[in-house]
MIDREN-972193 format. One record per atom (N, C-alpha, C, O, CB): residue number from 1; chain; residue in one letter; x, y, z; atom name. Coordinates in steps of 0.001 Angstrom, whole numbers. Glycine has a CB too. Layout:
<nodes>
num->NUM; chaine->A; residu->a; east->X; north->Y; up->Z; atome->CA
...
</nodes>
This chain:
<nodes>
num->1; chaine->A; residu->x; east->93852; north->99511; up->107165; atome->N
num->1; chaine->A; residu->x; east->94032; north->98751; up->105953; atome->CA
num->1; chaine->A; residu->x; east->92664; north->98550; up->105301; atome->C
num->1; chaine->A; residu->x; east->91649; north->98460; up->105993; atome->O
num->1; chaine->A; residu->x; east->94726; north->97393; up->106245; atome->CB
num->2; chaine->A; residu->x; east->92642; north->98488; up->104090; atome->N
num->2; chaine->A; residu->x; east->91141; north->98449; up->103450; atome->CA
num->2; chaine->A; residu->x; east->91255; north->97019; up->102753; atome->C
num->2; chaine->A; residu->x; east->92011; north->96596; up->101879; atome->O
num->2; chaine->A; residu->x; east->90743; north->99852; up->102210; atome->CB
num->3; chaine->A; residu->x; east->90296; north->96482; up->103417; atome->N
num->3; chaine->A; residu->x; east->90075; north->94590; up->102611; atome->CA
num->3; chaine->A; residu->x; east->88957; north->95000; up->101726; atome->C
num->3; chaine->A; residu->x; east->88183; north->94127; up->101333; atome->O
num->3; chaine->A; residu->x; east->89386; north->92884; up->103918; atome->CB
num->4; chaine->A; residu->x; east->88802; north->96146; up->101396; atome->N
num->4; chaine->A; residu->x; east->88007; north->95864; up->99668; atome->CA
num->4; chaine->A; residu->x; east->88797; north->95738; up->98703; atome->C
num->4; chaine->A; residu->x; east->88312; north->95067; up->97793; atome->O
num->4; chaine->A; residu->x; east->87096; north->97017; up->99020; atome->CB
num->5; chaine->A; residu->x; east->90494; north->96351; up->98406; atome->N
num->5; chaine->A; residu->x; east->91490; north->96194; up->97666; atome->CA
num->5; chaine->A; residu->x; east->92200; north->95281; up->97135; atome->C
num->5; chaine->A; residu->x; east->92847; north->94418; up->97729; atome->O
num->5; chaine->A; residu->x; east->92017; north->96596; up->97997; atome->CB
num->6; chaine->A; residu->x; east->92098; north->95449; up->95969; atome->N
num->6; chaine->A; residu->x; east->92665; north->93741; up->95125; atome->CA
num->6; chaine->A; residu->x; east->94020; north->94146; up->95085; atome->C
num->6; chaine->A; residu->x; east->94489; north->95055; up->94400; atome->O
num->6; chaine->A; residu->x; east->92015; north->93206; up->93184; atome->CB
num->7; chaine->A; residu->x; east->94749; north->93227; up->96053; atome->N
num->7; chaine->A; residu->x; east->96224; north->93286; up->96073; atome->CA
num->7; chaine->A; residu->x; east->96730; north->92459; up->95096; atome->C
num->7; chaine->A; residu->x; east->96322; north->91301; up->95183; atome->O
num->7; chaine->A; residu->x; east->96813; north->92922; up->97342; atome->CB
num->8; chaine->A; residu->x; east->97693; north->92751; up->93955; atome->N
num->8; chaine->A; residu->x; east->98511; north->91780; up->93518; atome->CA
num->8; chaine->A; residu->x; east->100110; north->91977; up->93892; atome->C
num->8; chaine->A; residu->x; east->100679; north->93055; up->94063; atome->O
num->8; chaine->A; residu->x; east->98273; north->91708; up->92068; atome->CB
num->9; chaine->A; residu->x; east->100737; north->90534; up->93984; atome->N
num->9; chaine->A; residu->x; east->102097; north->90655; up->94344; atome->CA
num->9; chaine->A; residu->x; east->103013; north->90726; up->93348; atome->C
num->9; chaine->A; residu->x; east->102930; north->90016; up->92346; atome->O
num->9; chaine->A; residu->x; east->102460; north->89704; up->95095; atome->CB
num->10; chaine->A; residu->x; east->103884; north->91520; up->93528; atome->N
num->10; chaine->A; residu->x; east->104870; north->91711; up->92814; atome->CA
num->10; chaine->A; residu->x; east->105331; north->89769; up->91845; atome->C
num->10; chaine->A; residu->x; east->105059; north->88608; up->92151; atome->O
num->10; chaine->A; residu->x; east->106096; north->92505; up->94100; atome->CB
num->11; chaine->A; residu->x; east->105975; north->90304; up->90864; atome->N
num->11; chaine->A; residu->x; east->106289; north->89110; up->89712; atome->CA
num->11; chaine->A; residu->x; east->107505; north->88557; up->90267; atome->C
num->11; chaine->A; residu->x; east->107709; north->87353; up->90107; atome->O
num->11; chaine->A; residu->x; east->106568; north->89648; up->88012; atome->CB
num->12; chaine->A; residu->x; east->108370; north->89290; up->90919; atome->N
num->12; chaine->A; residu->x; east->109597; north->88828; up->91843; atome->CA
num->12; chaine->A; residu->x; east->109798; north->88464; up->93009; atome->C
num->12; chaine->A; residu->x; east->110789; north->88294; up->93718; atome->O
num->12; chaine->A; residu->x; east->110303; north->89486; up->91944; atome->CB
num->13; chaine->A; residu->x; east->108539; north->88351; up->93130; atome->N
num->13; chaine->A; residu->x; east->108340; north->87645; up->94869; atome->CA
num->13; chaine->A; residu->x; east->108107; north->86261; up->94979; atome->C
num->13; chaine->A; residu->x; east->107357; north->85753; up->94145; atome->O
num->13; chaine->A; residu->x; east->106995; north->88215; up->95734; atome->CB
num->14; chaine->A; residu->x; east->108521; north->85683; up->95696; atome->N
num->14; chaine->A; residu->x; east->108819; north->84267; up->95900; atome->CA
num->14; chaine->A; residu->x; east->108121; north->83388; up->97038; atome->C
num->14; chaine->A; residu->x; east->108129; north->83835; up->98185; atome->O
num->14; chaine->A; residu->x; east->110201; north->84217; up->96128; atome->CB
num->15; chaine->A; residu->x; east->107700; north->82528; up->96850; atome->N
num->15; chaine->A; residu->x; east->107376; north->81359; up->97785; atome->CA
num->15; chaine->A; residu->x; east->107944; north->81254; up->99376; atome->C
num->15; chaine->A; residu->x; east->107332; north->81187; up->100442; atome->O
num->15; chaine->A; residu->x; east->107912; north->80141; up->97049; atome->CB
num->16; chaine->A; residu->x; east->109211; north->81269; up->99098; atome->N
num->16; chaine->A; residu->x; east->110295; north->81479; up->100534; atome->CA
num->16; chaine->A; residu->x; east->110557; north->82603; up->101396; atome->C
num->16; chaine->A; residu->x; east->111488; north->82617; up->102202; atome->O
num->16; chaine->A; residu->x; east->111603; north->81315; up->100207; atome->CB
num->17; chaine->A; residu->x; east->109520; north->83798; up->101184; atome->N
num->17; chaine->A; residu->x; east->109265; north->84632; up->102339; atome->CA
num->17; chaine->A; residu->x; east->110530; north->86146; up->101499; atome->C
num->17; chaine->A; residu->x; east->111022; north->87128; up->102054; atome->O
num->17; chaine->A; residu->x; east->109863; north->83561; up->104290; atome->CB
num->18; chaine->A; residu->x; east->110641; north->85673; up->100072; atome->N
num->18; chaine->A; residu->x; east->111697; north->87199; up->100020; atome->CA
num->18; chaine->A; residu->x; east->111016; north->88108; up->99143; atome->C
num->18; chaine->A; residu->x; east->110109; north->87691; up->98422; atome->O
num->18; chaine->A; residu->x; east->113416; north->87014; up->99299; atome->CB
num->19; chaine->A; residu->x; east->111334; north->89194; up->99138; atome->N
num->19; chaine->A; residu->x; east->110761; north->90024; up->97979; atome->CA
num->19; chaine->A; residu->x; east->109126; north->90319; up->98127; atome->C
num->19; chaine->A; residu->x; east->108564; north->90003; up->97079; atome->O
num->19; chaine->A; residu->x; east->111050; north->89184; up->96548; atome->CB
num->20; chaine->A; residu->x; east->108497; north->90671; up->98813; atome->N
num->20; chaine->A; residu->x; east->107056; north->90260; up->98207; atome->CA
num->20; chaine->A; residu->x; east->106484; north->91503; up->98706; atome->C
num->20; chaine->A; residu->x; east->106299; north->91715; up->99904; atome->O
num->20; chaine->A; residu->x; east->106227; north->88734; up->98774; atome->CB
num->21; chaine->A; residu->x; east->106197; north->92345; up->97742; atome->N
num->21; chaine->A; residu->x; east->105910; north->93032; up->97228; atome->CA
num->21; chaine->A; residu->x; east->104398; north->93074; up->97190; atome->C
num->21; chaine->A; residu->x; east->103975; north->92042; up->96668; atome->O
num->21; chaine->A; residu->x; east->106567; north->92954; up->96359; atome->CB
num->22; chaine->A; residu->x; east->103241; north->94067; up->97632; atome->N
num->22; chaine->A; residu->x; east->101779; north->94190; up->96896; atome->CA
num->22; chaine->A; residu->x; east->101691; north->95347; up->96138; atome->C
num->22; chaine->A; residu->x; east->102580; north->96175; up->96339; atome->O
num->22; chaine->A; residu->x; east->100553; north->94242; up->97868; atome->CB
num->23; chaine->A; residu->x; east->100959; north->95575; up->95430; atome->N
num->23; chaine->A; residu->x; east->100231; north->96470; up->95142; atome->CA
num->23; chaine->A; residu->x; east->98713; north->96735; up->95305; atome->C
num->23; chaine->A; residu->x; east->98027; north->95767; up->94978; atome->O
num->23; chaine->A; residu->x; east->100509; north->96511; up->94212; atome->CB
num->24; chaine->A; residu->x; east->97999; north->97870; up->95753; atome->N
num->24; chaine->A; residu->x; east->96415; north->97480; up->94968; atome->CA
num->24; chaine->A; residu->x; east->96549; north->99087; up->93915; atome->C
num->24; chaine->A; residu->x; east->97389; north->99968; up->94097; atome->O
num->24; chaine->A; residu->x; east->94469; north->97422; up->96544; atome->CB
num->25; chaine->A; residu->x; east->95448; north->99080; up->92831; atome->N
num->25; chaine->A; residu->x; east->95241; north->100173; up->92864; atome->CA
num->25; chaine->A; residu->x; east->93336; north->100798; up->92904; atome->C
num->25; chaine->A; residu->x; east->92247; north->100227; up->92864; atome->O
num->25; chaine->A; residu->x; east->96140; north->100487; up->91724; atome->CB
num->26; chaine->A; residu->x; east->93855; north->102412; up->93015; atome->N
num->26; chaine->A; residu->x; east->92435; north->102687; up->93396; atome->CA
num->26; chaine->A; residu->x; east->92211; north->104300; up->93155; atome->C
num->26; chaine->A; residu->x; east->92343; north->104638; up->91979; atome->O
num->26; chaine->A; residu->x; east->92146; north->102221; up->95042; atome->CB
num->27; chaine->A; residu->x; east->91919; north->105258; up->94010; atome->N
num->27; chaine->A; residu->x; east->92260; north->106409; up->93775; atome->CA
num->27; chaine->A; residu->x; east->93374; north->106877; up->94068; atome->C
num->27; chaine->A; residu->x; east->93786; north->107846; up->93428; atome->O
num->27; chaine->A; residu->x; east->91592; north->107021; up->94138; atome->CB
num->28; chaine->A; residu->x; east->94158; north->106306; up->95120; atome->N
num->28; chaine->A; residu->x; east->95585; north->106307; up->95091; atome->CA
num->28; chaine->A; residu->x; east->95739; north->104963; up->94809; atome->C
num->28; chaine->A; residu->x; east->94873; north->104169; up->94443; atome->O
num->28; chaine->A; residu->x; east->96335; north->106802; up->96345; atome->CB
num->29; chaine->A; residu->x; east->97532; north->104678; up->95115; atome->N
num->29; chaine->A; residu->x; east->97858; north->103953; up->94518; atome->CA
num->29; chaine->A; residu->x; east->98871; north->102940; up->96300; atome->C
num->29; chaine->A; residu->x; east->99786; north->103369; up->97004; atome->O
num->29; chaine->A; residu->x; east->98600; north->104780; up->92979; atome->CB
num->30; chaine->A; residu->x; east->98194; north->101758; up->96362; atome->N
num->30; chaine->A; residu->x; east->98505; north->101372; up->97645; atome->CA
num->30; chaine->A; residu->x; east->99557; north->99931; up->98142; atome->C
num->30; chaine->A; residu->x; east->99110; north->98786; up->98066; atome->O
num->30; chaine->A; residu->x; east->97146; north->101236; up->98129; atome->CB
num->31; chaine->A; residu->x; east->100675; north->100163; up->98533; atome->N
num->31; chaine->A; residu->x; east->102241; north->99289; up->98326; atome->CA
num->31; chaine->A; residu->x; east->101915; north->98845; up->100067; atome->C
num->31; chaine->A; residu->x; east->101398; north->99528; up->100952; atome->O
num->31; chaine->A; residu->x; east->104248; north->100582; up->97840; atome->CB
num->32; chaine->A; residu->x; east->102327; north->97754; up->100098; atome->N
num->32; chaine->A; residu->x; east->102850; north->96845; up->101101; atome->CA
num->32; chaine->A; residu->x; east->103489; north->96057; up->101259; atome->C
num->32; chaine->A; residu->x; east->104064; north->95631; up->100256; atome->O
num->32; chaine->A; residu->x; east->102425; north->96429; up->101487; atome->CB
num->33; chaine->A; residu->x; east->103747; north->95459; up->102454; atome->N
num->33; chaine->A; residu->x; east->105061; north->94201; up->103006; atome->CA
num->33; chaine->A; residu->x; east->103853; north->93165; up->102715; atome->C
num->33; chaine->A; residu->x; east->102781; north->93436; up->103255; atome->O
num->33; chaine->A; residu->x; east->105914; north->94212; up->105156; atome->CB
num->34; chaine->A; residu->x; east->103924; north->92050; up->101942; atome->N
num->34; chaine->A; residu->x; east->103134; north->90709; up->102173; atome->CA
num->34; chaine->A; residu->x; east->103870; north->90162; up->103449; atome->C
num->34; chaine->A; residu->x; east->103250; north->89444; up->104234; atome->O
num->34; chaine->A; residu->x; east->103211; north->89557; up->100787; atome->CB
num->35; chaine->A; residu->x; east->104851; north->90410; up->103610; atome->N
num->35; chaine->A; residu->x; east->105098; north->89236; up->104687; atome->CA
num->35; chaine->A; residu->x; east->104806; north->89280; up->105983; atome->C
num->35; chaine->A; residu->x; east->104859; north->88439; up->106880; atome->O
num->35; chaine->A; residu->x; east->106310; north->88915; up->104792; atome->CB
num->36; chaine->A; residu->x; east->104337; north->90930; up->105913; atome->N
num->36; chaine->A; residu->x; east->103689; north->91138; up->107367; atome->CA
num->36; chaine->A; residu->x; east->102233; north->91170; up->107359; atome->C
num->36; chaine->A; residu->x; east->101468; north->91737; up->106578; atome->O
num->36; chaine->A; residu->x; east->104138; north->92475; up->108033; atome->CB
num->37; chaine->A; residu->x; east->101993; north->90426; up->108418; atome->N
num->37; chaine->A; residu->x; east->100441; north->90063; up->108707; atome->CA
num->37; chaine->A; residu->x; east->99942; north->91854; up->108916; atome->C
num->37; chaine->A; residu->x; east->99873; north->92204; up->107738; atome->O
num->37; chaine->A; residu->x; east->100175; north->88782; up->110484; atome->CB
num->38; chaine->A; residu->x; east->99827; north->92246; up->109184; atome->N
num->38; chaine->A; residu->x; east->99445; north->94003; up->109226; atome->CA
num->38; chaine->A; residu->x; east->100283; north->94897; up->109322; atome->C
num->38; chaine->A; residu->x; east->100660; north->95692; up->110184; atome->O
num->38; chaine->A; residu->x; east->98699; north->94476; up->110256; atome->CB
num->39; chaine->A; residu->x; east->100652; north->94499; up->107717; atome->N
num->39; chaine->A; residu->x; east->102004; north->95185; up->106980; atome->CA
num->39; chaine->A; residu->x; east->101245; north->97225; up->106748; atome->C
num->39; chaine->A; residu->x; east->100159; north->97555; up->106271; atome->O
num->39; chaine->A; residu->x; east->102399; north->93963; up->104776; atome->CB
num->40; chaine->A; residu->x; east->102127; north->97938; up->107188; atome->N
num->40; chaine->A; residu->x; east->101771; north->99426; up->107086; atome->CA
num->40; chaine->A; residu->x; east->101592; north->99555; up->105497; atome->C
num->40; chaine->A; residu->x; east->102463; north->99168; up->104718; atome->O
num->40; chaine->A; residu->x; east->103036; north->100521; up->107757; atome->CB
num->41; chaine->A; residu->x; east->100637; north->100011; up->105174; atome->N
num->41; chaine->A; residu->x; east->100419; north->100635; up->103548; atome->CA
num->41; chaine->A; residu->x; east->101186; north->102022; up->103331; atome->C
num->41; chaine->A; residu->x; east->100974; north->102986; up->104067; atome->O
num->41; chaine->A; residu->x; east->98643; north->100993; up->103198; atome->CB
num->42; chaine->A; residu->x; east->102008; north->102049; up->102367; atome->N
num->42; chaine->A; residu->x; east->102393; north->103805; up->101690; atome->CA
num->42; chaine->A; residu->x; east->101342; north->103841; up->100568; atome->C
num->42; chaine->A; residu->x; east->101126; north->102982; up->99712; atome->O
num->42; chaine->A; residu->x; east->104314; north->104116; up->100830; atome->CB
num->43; chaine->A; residu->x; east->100550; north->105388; up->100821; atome->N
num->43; chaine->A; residu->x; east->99533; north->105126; up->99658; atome->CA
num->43; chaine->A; residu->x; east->100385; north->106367; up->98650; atome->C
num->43; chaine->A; residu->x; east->101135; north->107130; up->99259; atome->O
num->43; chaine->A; residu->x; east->97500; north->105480; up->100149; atome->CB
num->44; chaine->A; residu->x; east->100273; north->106500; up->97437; atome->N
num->44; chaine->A; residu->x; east->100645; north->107594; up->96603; atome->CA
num->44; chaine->A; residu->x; east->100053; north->108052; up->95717; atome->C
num->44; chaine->A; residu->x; east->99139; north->107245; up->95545; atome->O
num->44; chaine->A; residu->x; east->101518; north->107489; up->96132; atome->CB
num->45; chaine->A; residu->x; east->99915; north->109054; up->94802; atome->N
num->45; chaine->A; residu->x; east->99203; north->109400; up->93942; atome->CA
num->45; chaine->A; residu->x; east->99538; north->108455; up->92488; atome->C
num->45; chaine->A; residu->x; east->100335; north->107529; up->92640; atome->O
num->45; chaine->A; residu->x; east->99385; north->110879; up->93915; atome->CB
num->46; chaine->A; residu->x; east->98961; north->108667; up->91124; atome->N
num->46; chaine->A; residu->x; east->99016; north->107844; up->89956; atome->CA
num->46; chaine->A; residu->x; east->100334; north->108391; up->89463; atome->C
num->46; chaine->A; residu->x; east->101247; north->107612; up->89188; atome->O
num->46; chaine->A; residu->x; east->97727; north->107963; up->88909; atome->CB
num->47; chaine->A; residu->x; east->100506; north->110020; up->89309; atome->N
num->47; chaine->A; residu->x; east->101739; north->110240; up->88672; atome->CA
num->47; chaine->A; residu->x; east->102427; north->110225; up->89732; atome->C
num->47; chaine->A; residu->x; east->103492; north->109942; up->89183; atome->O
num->47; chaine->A; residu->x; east->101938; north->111390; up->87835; atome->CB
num->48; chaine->A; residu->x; east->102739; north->110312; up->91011; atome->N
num->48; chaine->A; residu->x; east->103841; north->109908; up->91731; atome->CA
num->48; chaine->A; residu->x; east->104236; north->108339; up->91689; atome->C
num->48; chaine->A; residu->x; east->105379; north->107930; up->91893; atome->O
num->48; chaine->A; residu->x; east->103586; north->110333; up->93077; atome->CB
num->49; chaine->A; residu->x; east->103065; north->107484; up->91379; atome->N
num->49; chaine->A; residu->x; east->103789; north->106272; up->90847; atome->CA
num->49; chaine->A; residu->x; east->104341; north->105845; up->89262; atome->C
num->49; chaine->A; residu->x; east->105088; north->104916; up->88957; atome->O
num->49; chaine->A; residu->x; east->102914; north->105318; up->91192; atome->CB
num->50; chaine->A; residu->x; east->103898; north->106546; up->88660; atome->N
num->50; chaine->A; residu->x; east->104172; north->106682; up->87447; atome->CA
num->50; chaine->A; residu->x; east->105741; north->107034; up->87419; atome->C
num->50; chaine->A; residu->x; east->106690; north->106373; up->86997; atome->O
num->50; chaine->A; residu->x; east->103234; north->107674; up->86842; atome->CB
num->51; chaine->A; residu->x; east->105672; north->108547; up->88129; atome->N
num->51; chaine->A; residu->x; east->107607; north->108878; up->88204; atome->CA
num->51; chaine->A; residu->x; east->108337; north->107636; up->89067; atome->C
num->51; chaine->A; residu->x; east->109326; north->107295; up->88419; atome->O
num->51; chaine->A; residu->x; east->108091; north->110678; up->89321; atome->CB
num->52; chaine->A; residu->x; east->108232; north->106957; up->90104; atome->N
num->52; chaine->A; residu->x; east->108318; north->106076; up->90707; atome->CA
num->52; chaine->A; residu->x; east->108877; north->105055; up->89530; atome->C
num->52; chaine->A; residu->x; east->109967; north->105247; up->88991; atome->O
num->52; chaine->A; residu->x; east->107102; north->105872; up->91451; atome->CB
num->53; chaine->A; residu->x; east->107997; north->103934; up->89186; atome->N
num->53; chaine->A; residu->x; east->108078; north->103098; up->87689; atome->CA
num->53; chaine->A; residu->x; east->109194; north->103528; up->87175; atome->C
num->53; chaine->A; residu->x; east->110336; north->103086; up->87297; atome->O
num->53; chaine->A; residu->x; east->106895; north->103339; up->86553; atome->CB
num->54; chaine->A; residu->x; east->108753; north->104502; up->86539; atome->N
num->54; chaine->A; residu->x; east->109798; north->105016; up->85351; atome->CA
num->54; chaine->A; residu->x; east->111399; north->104997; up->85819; atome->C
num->54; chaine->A; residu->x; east->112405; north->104543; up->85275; atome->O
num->54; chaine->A; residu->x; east->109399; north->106711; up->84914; atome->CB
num->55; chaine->A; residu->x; east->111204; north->105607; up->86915; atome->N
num->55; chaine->A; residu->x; east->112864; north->105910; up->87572; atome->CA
num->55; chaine->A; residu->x; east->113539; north->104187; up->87711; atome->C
num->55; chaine->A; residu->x; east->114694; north->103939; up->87365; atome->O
num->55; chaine->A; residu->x; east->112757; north->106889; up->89656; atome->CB
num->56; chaine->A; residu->x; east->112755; north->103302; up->88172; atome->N
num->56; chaine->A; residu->x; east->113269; north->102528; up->88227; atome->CA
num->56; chaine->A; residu->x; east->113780; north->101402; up->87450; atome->C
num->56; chaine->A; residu->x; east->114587; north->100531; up->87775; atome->O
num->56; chaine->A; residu->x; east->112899; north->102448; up->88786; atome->CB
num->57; chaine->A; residu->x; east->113088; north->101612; up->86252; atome->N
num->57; chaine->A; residu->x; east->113165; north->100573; up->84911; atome->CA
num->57; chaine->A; residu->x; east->114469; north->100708; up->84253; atome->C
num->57; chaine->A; residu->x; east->115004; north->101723; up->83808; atome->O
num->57; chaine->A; residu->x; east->111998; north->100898; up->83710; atome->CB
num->58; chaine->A; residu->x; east->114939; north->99308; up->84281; atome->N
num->58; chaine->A; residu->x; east->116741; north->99301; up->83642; atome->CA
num->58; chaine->A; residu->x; east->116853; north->100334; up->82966; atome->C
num->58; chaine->A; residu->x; east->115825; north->100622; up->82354; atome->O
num->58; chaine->A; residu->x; east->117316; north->98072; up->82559; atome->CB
num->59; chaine->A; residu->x; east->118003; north->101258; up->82784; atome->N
num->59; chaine->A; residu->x; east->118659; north->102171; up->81638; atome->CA
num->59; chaine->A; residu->x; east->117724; north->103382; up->82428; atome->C
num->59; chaine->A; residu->x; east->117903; north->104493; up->81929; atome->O
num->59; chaine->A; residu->x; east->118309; north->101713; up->79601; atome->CB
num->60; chaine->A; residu->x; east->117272; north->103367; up->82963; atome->N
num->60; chaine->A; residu->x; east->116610; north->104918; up->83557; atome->CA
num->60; chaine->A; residu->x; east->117453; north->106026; up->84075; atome->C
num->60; chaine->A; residu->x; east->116930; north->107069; up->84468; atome->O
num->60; chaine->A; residu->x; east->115692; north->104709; up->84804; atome->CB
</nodes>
């Protein structure tokens, strides 16, 4: 895990342990579990998150 990375949490993640979501980005692009104390990172490229995003946004 790299602690130079500015994680932000997802906008739908909550106080009560659901949803929570990180992101950092960097030269890839790096997703985790907040709720796990040494939660596994999936790292991906910019346009694989880009197609990612897109696919998922209402009406997609």
């Amino acid at each position: 895990m790299n602690d130079q990375l500015k994680w932000f949490k997802s906008s739908y993640s909550d106080d009560e342990g659901g949803n929570c979501v990180e992101v950092a980005f960097a030269s890839a692009i790096h997703v985790r579990d907040s709720k796990l104390s040494a939660s596994p990172e999936l790292h991906v490229t910019a346009p694989a998150w880009v197609a990612f995003v897109s696919a998922v946004q209402p009406g997609a």
